[in-house]
C-alpha positions in Angstrom: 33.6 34.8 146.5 32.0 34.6 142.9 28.6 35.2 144.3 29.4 38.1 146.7 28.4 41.5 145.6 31.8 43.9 144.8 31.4 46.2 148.2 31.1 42.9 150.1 34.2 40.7 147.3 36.1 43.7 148.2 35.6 45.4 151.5 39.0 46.2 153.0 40.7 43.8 155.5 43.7 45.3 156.3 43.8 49.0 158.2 46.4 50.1 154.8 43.0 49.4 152.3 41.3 51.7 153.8 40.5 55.1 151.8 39.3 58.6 152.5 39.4 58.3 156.1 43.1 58.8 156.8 42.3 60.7 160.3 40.5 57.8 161.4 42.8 55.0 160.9 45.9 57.0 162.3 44.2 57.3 165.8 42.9 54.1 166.0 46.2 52.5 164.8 48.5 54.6 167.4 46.1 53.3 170.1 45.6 49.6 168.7 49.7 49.4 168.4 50.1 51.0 172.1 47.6 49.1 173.7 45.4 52.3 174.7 42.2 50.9 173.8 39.1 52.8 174.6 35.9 50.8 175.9 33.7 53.1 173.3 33.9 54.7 170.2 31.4 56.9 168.2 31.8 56.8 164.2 29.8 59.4 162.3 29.7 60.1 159.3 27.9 59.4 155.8 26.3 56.4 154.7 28.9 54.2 152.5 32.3 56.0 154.3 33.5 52.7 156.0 32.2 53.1 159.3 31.3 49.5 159.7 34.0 48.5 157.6 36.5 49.9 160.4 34.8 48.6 163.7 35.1 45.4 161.9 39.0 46.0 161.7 39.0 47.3 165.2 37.5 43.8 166.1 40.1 41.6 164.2 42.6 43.9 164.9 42.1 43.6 169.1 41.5 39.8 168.9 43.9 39.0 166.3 46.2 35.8 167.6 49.4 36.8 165.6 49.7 39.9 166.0 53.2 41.2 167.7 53.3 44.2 170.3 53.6 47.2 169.0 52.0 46.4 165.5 48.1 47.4 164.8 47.2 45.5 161.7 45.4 41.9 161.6 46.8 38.8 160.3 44.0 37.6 159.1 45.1 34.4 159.2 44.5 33.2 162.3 41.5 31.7 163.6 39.9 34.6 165.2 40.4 37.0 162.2 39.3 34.4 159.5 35.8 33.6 161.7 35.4 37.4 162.0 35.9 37.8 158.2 33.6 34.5 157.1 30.6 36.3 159.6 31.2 33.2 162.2 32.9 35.0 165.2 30.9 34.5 168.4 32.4 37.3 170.3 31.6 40.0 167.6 27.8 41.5 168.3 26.4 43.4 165.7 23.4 45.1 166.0 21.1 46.7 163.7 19.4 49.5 165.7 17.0 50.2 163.2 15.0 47.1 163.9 16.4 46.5 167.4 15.6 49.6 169.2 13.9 48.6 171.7 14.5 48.9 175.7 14.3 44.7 175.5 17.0 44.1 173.2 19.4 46.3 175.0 18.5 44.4 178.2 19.3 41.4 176.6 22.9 43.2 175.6 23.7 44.5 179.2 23.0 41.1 180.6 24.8 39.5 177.9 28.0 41.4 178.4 28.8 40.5 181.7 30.0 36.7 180.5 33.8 36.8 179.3 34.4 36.3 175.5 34.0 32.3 174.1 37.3 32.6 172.4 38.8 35.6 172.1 40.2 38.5 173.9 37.4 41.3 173.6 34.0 40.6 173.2 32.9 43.2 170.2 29.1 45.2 170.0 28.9 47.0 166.4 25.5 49.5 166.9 24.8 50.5 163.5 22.3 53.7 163.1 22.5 53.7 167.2 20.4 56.9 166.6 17.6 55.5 166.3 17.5 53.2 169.4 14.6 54.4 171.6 14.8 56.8 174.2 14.5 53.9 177.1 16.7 52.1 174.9 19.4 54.7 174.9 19.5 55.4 178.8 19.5 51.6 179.2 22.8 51.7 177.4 23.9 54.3 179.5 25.6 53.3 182.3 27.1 50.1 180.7 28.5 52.7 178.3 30.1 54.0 181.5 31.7 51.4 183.5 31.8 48.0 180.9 33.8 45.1 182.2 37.5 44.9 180.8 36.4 42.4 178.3 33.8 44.8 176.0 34.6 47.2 173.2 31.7 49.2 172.0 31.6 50.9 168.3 28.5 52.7 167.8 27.9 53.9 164.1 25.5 56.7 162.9 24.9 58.6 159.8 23.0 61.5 162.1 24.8 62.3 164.8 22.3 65.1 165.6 20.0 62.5 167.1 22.1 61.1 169.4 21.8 62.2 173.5 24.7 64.1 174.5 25.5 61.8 177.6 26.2 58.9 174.9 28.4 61.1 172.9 30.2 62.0 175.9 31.2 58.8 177.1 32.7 57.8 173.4 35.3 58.8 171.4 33.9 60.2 168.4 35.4 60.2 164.9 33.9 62.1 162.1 34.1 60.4 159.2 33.6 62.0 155.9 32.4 61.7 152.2 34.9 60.6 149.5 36.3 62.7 147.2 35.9 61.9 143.3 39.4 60.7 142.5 39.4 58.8 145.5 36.4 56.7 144.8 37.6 56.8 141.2 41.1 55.3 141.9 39.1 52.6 144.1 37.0 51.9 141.3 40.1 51.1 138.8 41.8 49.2 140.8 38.7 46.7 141.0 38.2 46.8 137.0 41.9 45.7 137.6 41.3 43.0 139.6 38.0 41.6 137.6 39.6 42.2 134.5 37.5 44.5 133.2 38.0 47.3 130.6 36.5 50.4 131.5 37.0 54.2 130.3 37.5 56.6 132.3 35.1 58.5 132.0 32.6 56.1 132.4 34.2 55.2 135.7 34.0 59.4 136.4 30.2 59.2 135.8 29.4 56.3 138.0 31.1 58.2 141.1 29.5 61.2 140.4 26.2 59.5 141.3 27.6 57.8 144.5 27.0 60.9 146.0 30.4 60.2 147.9 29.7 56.9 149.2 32.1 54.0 147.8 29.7 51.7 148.9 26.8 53.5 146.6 29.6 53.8 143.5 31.0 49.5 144.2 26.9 49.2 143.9 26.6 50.8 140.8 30.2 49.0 139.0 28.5 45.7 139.9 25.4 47.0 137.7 27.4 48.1 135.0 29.5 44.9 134.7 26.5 42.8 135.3 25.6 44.8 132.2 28.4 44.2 130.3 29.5 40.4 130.9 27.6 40.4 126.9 29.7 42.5 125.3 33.2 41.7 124.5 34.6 45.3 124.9 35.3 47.9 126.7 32.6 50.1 128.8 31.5 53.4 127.7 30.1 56.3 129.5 27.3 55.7 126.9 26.8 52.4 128.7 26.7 53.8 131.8 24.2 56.8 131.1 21.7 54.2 129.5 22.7 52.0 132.4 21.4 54.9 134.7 18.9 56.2 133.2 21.1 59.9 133.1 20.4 62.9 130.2 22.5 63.0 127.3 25.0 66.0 128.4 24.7 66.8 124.7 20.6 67.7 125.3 21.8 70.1 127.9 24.6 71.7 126.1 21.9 72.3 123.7 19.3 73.4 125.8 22.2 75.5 127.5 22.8 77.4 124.1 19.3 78.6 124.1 20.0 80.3 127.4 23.0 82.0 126.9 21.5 83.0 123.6 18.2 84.6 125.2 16.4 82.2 123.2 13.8 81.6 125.4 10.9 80.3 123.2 13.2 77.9 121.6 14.0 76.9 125.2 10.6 76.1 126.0 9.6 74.5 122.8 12.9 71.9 123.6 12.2 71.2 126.8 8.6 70.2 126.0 9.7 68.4 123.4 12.1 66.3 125.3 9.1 66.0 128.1 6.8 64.7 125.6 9.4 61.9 124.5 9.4 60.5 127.9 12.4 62.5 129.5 12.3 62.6 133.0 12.3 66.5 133.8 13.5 65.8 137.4 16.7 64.5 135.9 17.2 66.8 133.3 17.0 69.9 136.1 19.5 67.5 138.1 21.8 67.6 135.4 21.4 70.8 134.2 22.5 72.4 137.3 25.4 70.3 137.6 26.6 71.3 134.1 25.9 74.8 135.3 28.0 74.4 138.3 30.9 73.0 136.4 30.7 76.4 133.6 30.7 78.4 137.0 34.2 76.2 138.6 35.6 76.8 134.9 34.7 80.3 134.5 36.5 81.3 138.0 39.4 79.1 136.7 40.0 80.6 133.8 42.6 79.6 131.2 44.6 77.4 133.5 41.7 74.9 133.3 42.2 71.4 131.2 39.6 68.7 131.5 41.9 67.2 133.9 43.0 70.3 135.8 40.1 70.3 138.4 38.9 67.5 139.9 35.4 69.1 139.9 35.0 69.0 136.2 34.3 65.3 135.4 32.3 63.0 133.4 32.7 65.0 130.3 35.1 63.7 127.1 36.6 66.2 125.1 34.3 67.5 122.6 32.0 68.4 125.5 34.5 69.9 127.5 35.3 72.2 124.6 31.9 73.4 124.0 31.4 73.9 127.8 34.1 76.2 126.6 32.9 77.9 124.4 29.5 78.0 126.6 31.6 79.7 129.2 33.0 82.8 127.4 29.7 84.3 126.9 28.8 83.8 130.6 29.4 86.3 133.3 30.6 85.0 136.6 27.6 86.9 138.3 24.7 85.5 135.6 25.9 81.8 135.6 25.5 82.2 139.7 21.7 83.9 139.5 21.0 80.7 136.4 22.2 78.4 138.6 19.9 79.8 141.3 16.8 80.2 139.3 17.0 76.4 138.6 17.4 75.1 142.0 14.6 77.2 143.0 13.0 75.6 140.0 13.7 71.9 140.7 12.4 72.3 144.4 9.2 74.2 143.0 9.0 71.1 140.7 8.0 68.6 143.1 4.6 71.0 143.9 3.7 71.8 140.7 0.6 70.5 139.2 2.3 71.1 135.6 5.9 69.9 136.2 7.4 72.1 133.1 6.0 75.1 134.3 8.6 76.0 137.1 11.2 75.2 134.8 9.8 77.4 132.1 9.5 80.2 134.6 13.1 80.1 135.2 14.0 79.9 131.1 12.1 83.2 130.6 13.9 85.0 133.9 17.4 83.0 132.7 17.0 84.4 129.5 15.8 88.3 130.4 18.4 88.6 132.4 21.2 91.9 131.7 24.6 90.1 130.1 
């Protein structure tokens, strides 16, 4: 297990690991336990929200040896769930559709299916990103979608369900699966600095899921950066690490920069963030993180007093010093100027991408930012 990646050391085995995705694991429990087991399942959802992670559960949990009527979660113990779990099981299929897609491959499945399982119960096909299987691919799997023999369980995963034809959607049962919140991917996060033995601060662990973008998966990726990072130090991770780590901008460069708005400096404003360009500062991340500060003085503002850095979830990443000047930042705002700042940036960042001088857009929102009425 040393050599495994975390999101791989650590992907859930048991249906009571699972996170985020409570919906989910209640259906398929109730109908594991009760023996109604469908022939077809659709999971959508995210990249990172567990959707392979469960069909794999589905699979050991269906063809698990030891376990009694009426329960729903695998042993793994037995022989069946142990090959399933080492990547050895002979009657669980995956396929990637991405680079199987073709009308051949899914031949190939069709004719495949009709043989009964080697060893187990069900014969399993995992179809990850079955979006993009080919249009003669998709009606191929059609009608064994339909009418499979008694044996076969299909789970189909996609992150755009969008794509999909509407007569494979119909003959699955769909689960939505959705993106993790922040304490939930933090809580995950801890409890594997737990097992590894690894001291961590909070809000370091707060940063690294804020760039997950909701995907545990994405957040287990970066952890196993950061304590790659820090197996040569003897102490405990900062968020320091983690924003070198990262590559993120120093919140304290856009608190500053943020003074110079709400103080309708706007020369000073440009002067700082062409000096901070000229030093090698990626402007693309700076925009990113200035609108994110931005968003969390707009959450603060309509909270009001009752906020405390650990009050609201959405507030994160930030250690006490910053969260005070964010503040004091705050009580000169207007609830109606942070929203048309926070605009004039977006717009800003997009434009950014175009621009044949990359400051320029930003600079263009600085001197509207700062003429606007307080």
């Amino acid at each position: 297990m040393a050599n495994l990646v975390l999101y791989r050391k650590y992907r859930p085995q048991t249906f009571a690991e699972i996170i985020g995705q409570e919906h989910v694991v209640k259906t398929l429990s109730n109908a594991i336990s009760s023996g109604m087991i469908s022939h077809a399942y659709l999971f959508s959802g995210p990249k990172g929200s567990g959707k392979t992670t469960i069909a794999r559960l589905v699979a050991k949990a269906v063809n698990c040896q030891n376990r009694k009527e009426g329960k729903f979660e695998p042993c793994n113990q037995c022989l069946s769930c142990r090959e399933i779990n080492e990547g050895k099981a002979l009657d669980l299929i995956e396929i990637d559709a991405a680079s199987h897609r073709g009308i051949d491959e899914i031949r190939e499945l069709r004719d495949g299916i009709r043989f009964v399982p080697t060893k187990s119960k069900y014969k399993v096909f995992i179809i990850d990103e079955c979006h993009q299987l080919s249009k003669d691919a998709a009606n191929a799997l059609l009608k064994t979608l339909e009418e499979p023999p008694g044996h076969a369980i299909f789970v189909l995963a996609t992150t755009e369900i969008h794509k999909m034809i509407s007569t494979i959607i119909s003959r699955c049962q769909r689960f939505d699966f959705r993106k993790l919140t922040l304490p939930e991917i933090i809580k995950r996060l801890e409890n594997i600095c737990q097992k590894e033995k690894v001291r961590i601060e909070k809000p370091a662990l707060e940063l690294i899921a804020l760039n997950s973008s909701g995907s545990l998966r994405d957040a287990e990726s970066l952890l196993d950066q950061a304590l790659t990072f820090a197996s040569t130090f003897n102490r405990e991770l900062k968020a320091e690490d983690i924003k070198d780590l990262l590559g993120l901008v120093e919140i304290e460069l856009v608190s500053k920069f943020t003074d110079f708005l709400y103080q309708k400096k706007s020369i000073e404003a440009i002067n700082f963030l062409n000096e901070i360009a000229e030093k090698g500062l990626d402007l693309q991340e700076f925009s990113k993180s200035l609108i994110n500060y931005l968003r969390q003085a707009l959450i603060l503002r309509l909270i009001g007093e009752a906020a405390s850095d650990s009050a609201n979830p959405i507030i994160t990443g930030l250690t006490k010093e910053e969260f005070t000047k964010l503040q004091t930042q705050v009580a000169v705002f207007k609830e109606n100027e942070l929203q048309k700042i926070i605009n004039l940036f977006l717009e800003a960042q997009n434009k950014m991408k175009y621009s044949p001088i990359p400051q320029l857009p930003l600079e263009l929102a600085i001197i509207e930012a700062t003429g606007l009425e307080q």
